[in-house]
Every structure is written in C-alpha cells, then in structure tokens.
C-alpha positions as CSV (number, residue, x, y, z in Angstrom):
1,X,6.1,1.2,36.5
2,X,6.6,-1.1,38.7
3,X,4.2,-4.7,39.0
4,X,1.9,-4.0,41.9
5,X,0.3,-7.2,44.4
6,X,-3.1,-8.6,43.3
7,X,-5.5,-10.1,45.5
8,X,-7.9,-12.6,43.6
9,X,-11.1,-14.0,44.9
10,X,-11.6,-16.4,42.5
11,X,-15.7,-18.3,41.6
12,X,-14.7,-21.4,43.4
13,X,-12.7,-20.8,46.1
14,X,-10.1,-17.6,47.6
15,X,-6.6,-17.8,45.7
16,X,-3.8,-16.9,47.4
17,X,-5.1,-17.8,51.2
18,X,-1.7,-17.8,52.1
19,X,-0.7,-14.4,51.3
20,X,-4.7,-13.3,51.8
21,X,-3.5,-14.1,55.8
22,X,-0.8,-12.1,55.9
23,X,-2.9,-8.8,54.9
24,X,-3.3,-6.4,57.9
25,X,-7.5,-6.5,58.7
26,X,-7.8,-9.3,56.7
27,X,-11.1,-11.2,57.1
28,X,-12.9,-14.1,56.0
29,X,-15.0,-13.8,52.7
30,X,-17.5,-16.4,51.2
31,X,-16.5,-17.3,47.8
32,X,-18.5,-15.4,45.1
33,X,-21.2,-17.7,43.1
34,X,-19.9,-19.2,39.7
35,X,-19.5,-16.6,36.7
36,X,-17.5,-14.3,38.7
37,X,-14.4,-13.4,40.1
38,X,-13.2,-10.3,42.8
39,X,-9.9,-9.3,42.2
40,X,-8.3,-6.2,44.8
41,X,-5.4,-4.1,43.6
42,X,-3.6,-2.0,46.0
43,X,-3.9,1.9,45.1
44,X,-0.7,2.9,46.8
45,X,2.6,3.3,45.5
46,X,5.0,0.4,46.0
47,X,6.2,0.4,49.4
48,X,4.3,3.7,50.4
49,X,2.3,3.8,53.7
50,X,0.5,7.3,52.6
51,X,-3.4,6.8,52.4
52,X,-4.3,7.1,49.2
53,X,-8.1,7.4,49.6
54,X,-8.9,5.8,46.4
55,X,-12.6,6.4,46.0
56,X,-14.4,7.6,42.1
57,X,-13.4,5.3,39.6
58,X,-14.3,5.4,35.6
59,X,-12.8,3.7,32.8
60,X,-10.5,5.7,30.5
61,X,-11.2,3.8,27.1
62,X,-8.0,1.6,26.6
63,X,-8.5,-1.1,28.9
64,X,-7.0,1.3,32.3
65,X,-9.0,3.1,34.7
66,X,-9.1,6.6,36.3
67,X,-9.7,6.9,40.0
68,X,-9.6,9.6,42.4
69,X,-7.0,9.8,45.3
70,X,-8.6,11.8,48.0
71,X,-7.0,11.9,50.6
72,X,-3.4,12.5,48.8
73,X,-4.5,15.3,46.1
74,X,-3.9,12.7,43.3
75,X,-5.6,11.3,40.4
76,X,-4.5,7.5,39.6
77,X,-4.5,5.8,36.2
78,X,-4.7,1.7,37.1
79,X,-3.3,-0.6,34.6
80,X,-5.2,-4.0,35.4
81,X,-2.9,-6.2,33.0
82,X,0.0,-5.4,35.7
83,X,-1.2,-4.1,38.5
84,X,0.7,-0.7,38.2
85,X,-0.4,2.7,38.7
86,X,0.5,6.2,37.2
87,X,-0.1,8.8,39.8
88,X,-1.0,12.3,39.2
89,X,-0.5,15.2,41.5
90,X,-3.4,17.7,41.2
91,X,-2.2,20.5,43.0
92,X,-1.6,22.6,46.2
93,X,-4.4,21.4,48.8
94,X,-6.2,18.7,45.9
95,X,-9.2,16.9,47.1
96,X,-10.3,15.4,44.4
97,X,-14.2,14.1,44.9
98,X,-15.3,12.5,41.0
99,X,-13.9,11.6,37.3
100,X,-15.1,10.4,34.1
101,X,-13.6,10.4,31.2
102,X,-14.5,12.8,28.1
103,X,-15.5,12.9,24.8
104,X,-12.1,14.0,23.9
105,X,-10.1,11.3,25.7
106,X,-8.7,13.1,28.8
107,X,-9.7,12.3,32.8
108,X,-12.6,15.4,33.9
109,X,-12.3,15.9,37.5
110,X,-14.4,18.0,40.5
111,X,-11.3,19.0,42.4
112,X,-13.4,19.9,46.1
113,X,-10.0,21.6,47.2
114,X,-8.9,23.7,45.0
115,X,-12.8,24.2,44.6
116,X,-12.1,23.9,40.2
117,X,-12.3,21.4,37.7
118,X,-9.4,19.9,36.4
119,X,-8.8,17.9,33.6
120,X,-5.8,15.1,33.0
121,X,-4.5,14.9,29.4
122,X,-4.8,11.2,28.8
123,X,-1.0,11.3,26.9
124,X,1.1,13.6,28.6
125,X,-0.9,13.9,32.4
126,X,-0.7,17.5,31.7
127,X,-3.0,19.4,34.6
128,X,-5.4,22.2,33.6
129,X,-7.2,23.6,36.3
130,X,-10.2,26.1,36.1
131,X,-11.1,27.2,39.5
132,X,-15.3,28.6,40.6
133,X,-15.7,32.5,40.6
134,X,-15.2,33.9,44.2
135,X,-19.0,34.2,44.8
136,X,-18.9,30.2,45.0
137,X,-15.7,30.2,47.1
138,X,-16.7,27.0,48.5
139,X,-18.7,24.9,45.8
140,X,-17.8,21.1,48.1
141,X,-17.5,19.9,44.3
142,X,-19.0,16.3,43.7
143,X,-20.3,14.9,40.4
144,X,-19.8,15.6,36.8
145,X,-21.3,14.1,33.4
146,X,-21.1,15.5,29.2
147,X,-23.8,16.1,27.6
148,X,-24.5,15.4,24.1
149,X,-22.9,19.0,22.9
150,X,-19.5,18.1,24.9
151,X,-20.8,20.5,27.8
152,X,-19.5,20.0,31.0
153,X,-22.0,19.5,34.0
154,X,-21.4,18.8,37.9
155,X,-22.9,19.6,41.1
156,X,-21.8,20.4,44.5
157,X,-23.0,19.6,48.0
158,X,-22.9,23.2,49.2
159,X,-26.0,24.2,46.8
160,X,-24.2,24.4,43.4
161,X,-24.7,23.4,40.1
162,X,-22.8,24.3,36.7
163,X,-21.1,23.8,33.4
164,X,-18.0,24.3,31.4
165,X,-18.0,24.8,27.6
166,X,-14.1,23.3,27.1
167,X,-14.2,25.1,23.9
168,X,-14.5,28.7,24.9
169,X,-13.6,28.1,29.0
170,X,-16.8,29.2,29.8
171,X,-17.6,28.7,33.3
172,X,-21.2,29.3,34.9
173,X,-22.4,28.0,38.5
174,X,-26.3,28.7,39.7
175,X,-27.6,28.4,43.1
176,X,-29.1,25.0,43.2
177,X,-33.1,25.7,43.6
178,X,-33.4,24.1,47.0
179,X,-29.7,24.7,48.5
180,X,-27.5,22.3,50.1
181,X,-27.3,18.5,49.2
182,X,-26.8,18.4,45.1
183,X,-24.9,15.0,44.7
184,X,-24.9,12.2,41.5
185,X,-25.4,13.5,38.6
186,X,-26.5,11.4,34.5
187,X,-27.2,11.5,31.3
188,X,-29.7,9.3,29.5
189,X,-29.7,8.1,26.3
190,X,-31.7,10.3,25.5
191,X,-29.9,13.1,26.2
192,X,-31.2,14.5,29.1
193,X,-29.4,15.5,32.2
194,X,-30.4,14.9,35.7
195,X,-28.8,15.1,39.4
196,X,-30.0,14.0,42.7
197,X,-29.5,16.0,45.9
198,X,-28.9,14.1,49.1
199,X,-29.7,16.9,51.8
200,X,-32.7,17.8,49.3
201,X,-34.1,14.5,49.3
202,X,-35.3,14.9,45.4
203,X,-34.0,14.2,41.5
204,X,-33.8,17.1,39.0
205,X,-33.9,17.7,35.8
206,X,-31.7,20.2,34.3
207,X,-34.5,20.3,31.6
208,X,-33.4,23.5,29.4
209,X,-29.8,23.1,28.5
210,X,-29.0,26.6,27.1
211,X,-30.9,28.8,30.2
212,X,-29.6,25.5,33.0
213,X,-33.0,25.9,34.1
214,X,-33.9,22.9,36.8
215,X,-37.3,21.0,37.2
216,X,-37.7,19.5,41.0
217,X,-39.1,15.8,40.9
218,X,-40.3,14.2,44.2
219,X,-39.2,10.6,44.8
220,X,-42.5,9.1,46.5
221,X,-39.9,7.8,49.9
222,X,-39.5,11.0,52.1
223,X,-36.5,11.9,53.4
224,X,-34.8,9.1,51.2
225,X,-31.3,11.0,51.0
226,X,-31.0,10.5,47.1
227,X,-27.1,10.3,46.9
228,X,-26.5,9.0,43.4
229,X,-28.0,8.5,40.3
230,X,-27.7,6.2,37.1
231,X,-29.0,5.8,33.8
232,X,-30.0,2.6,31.9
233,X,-30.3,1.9,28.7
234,X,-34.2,2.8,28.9
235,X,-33.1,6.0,29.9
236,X,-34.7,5.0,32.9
237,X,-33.2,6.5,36.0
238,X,-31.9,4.4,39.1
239,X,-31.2,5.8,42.8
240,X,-29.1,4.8,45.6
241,X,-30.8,6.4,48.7
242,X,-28.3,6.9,51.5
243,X,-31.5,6.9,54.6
244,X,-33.7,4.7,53.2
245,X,-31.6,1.9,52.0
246,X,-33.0,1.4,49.1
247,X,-32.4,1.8,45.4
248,X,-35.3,3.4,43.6
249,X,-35.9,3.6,39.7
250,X,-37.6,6.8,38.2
251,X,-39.1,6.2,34.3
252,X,-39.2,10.0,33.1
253,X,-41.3,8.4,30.0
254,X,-44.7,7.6,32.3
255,X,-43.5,9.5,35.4
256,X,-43.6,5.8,37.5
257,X,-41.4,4.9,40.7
258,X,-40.9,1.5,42.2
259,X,-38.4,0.8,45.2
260,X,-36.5,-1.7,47.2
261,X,-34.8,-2.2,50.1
262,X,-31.0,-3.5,50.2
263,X,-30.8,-6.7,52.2
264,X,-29.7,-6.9,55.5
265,X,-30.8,-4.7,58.7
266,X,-29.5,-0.9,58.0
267,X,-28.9,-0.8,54.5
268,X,-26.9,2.6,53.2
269,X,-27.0,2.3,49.3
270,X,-24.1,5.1,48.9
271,X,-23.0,4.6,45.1
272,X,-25.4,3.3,42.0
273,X,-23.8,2.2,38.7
274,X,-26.0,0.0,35.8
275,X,-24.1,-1.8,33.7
276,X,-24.3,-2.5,30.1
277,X,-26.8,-6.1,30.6
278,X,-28.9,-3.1,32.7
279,X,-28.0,-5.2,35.8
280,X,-27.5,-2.9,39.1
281,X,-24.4,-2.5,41.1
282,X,-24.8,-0.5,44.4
283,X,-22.4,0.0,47.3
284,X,-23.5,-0.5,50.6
285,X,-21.0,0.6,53.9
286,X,-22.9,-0.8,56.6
287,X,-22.8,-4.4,55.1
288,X,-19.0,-3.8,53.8
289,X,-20.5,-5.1,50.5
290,X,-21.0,-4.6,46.9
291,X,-24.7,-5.1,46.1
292,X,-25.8,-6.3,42.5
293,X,-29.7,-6.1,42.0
294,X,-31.1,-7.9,39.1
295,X,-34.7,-5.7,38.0
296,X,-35.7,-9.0,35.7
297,X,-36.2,-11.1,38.6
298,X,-35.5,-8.4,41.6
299,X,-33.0,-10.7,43.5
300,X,-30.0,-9.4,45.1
301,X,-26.6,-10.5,45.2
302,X,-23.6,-9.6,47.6
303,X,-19.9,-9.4,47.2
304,X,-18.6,-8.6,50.7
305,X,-14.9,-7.3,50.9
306,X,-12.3,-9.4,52.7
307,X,-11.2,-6.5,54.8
308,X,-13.3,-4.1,57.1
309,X,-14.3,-0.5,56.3
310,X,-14.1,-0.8,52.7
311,X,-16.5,2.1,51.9
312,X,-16.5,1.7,48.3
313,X,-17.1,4.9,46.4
314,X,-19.0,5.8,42.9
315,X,-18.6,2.7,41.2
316,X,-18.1,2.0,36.9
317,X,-17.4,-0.5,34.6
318,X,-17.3,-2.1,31.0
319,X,-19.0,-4.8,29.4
320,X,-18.2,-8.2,32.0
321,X,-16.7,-6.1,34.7
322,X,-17.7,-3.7,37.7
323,X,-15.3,-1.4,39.7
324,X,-15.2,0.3,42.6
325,X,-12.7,2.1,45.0
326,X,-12.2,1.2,48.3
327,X,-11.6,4.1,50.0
328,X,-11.5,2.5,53.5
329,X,-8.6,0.2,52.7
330,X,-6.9,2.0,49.7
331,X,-7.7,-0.4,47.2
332,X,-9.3,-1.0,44.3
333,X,-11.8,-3.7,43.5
334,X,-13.3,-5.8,40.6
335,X,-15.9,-7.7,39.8
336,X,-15.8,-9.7,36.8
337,X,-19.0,-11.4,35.9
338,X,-20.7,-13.7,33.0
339,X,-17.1,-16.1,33.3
C-alpha cells in the first residue's frame, strides 16, 4: 500500500495552508476550538479520478476503519497510521449503503445493489454474499446492527426489515408495519433493538426477537423524518431528524422525549452517532458541517469542512475520536477530541 495525502486541521491553526490551497473547491475553515484536531484522508486510490462515494464508516477493532464506497461497488479498509487504503470489490452492480463490524471480526454490509448482505473476512477480504428472496426483489437496503445472540438485523427504505442467523444462513425479511421509509437502526445496552423510518416519521421497536414482531412509537414532532438512530450508554435513544432539524432523545425506561434544533437556519441532521463520553455527533448537509451536541450543558459545537458538499454519511468512532465519510468530496474525515 501505498502512503496516501493527509489534510490536518490542527486546534490552533490549518496545517499545511500551502498545500490546503492547491486542493480543487478548497475553502476557508475556522480553526476548530482547543482539544481537537480535523484531519481529511482522501478515499480514492492514488492517482485515481473515479468517485469513490465514501459515505458509512465503522471501526474494524485494530485501529483501521471500514467504510463504504458507493458509488464504485467497493468496501474500503482506511489505515489512519499511513493514510492507505485496501479496497474491496463487492461485486457485479455493488451499491453498498452501511457497515459495521461483527462479533466475529469481519466487515457486515447492506449491499442496496445486489439487493444482499455481504460480509468482508477481516484476513483474507474474502466476499460472501447472501442475496433477499425474489418477493423483496428490491429491498433499497440501508442499516444493520447484532444483537446480543449474534443475529443479524437491517432495514430497508422500500418497506423492509430482516435478519440473518450467520450460523445456519437463515435469511427472513417482513413487510415493515407502515411501508416505505425504514432507515437507522440500534442496539441498546440493554439489548434491545430499535429502527427509525424516515418516510414513516416514527421509531420502532423490534420488541420480540424470536417472532421480529415490531411496536410503533410516535416521536411527539410530526413529520420529523426520523433518519437515524443511536444508542447511549443509558440505553437511551437519540435521533437525527432529516425535516425538522433536530436531534431528539427517546428514554424507553419512562417513555420521555425532549428535542432540539441544530443551529443555523435549515438544519438537516442526516447522520447521529454518541460517543463513548455520551457526547452527540450529528451531520448536518445544509451547513456543510459536523455538529457535536453536549446533553450536560445542551450547547452545540460545529466542525465545518474546508470543501463544499461534503455530505458526510453515518458517522462512528472510538474513544477520543469521531469519523465520518464525506461522500460529497470522497474523503474521509476525523475528529479527534479531549487533546
């Protein structure tokens, strides 16, 4: 592998300006606050102009990250210590939409065009594919999480939800109870599993495990487009809602809501992720930005991108960082934090 260009933000002031001016769509960023850093790796093969569309990131457990290539049918393992990156083709007509990595290791992925789930073994980047029966010919495959019994769940826009057993290959989809729209998708702590459907407007509760059965829960905002959904250490569950702008946080333990808005005039909160201090990172297209809301003191904090139309994706992290893809610009972002 070959070392890849990094673009550092640094707490102080941008590093690199030089070489920050020479990068197409380049724009001016404010300097983040002290304790953190932005650092931008390039998704894209060296030299290669094909777009990549790096958008669902998660971290694969020995210090690389997982993300999805979209728009070229890959999956991409990022090696932060260099820069480099090990791509991995997925197959005829691959869309790949989200990935997280398993309780056994390997890269789980909702593969939207070949309308299957694939997984990525995380030593050889061997590609097992199990596609939907025919009766869901077009699932428009978004989200998956493990449960506690190493069950695999995952939703899809087009009015699906399902799981795989990776032990037998058992495959089952259901109709999702309202149709179109089911999106994000968590476990608690607890062991729970819920999704959120954005054309639905509402969070469920896949509340029986064994029979998949669903209960509907009504977020108090209508029409809020619930697009993702985290968990926090409380089990408590937080919402990025794509119409209303804001990010919303469910407590299954008392059935309570609260809610607030992004900053700015048209907020979009597109992706939620909580990290392990229970701070909460959002992604917000309209203000090209990376939102982190603190629920202690309910202040916000923005980390703009330097270029335009970054669009970051379903973000993840580990302890002291947050990352995101940039599907916009083809890049891949962190956010280091507590420096």
């Amino acid at each position: 592998m070959r070392r890849r260009d990094l673009l550092t933000l640094t707490g102080a002031a941008l590093a690199a300006p030089a070489l920050l001016k020479t990068q197409p769509g380049a724009a001016a960023t404010p300097s983040p606050p002290p304790g953190y850093r932005v650092t931008w790796f390039d998704a894209r093969q060296p030299g290669s102009t094909e777009r990549v569309g790096s958008r669902d990131i998660t971290a694969a457990g020995d210090g690389t990250f997982w993300f999805c290539g979209q728009r070229n049918g890959t999956l991409n393992r990022l090696n932060p210590r260099d820069g480099s990156i090990h791509e991995v083709k997925l197959g005829p007509g691959a869309r790949p939409h989200g990935v997280i990595t398993g309780p056994d290791g390997a890269a789980w992925v909702t593969e939207g065009g070949q309308n299957a789930i694939a997984r990525v073994d995380p030593k050889d980047h061997r590609v097992q594919v199990w596609k939907l029966p025919d009766r869901f010919a077009n699932g428009n495959l978004n989200t998956g999480v493990f449960d506690s019994h190493g069950t695999y769940w995952f939703t899809g826009q087009n009015g699906i939800y399902g799981r795989f057993k990776p032990a037998s290959e058992q495959l089952d989809v259901w109709e999702a109870p309202r149709g179109r729209g089911a999106y994000g998708i968590t476990r608690t702590p607890q062991g729970t599993i819920w999704y959120v459907s954005l054309a639905g407007n509402h969070l469920a509760q896949i509340e029986d495990l064994d029979t998949a059965r669903v209960r509907i829960v009504e977020p108090p905002t209508p029409n809020q487009g619930a697009r993702r959904v985290w968990t926090d250490s409380a089990g408590r569950l937080w919402i990025s809602e794509w119409n209303s702008g804001n990010v919303s946080v469910h407590d299954p333990r008392d059935g309570s809501w609260k809610a607030w808005r992004l900053p700015g005039e048209r907020p979009r909160a597109y992706s939620v992720y909580v990290d392990p201090s229970d701070k909460v990172w959002l992604t917000d297209f309209p203000a090209n930005a990376i939102v982190r809301f603190d629920p202690a003191d309910e202040s916000f904090l923005s980390f703009p991108s330097n270029r335009p139309g970054a669009n970051v994706r379903q973000m993840d992290g580990v302890a002291g960082e947050a990352w995101g893809g940039e599907s916009g610009t083809d890049r891949i972002v962190r956010i280091e934090y507590g420096l």
